[in-house]
C-alpha positions in Angstrom: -5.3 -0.5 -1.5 -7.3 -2.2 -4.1 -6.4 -3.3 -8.2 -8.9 -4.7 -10.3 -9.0 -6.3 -13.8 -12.2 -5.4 -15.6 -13.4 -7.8 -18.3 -15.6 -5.7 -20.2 -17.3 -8.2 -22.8 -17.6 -10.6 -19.8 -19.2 -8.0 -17.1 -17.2 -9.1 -14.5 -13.9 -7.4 -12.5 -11.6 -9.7 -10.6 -9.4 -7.2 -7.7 -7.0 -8.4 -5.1 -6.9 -5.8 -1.7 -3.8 -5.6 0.4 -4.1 -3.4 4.0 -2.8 -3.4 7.6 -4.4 -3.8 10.9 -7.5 -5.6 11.6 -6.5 -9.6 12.6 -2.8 -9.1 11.3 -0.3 -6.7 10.6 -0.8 -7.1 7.3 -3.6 -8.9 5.1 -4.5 -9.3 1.6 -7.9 -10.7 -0.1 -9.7 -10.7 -3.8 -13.0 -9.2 -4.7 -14.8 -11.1 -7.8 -18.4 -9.0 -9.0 -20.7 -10.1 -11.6 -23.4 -7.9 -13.7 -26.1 -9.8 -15.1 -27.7 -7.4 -17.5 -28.2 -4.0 -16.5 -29.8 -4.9 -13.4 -27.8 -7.1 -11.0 -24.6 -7.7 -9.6 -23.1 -10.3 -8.0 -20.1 -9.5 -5.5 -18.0 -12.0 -3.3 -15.3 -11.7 -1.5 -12.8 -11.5 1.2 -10.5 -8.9 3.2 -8.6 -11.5 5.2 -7.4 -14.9 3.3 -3.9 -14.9 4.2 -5.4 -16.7 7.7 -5.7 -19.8 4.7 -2.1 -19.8 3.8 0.0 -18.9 7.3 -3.0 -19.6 9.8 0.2 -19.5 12.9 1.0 -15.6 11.5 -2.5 -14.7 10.4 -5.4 -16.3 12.1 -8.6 -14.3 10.9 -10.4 -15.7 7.6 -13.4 -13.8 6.7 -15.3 -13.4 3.5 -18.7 -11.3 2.5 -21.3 -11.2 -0.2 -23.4 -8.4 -2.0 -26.1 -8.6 -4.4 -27.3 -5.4 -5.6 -30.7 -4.8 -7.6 -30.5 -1.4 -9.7 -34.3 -0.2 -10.4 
């Protein structure tokens, strides 16, 4: 499951993500994207941080990033 905060005037949406399986029984992450213009958006983010906070319960750390171009 995902929640995100849209900023409107800013173009930008902050979301954290919470789901099970993968390198845990449970993980959680955030998603930040970006729009510059009408064009371009910026996307990073990660599925698996809790491997930062309790790396002896949760040992994967992963992260990802996106830039899409809208013609």
């Amino acid at each position: 499951m995902q929640f995100a905060k849209v900023f409107t005037p800013l173009q930008m949406a902050i979301g954290v993500n919470a789901h099970g399986g993968g390198y845990g029984v449970f993980n959680a992450g955030i998603d930040i994207s970006k729009t510059f213009g009408s064009m371009i958006e910026l996307r990073l983010g990660s599925n698996s941080l809790l491997g930062l906070i309790a790396a002896d319960a949760f040992t994967g750390i992963g992260g990802y990033g996106t830039i899409t171009v809208k013609l």
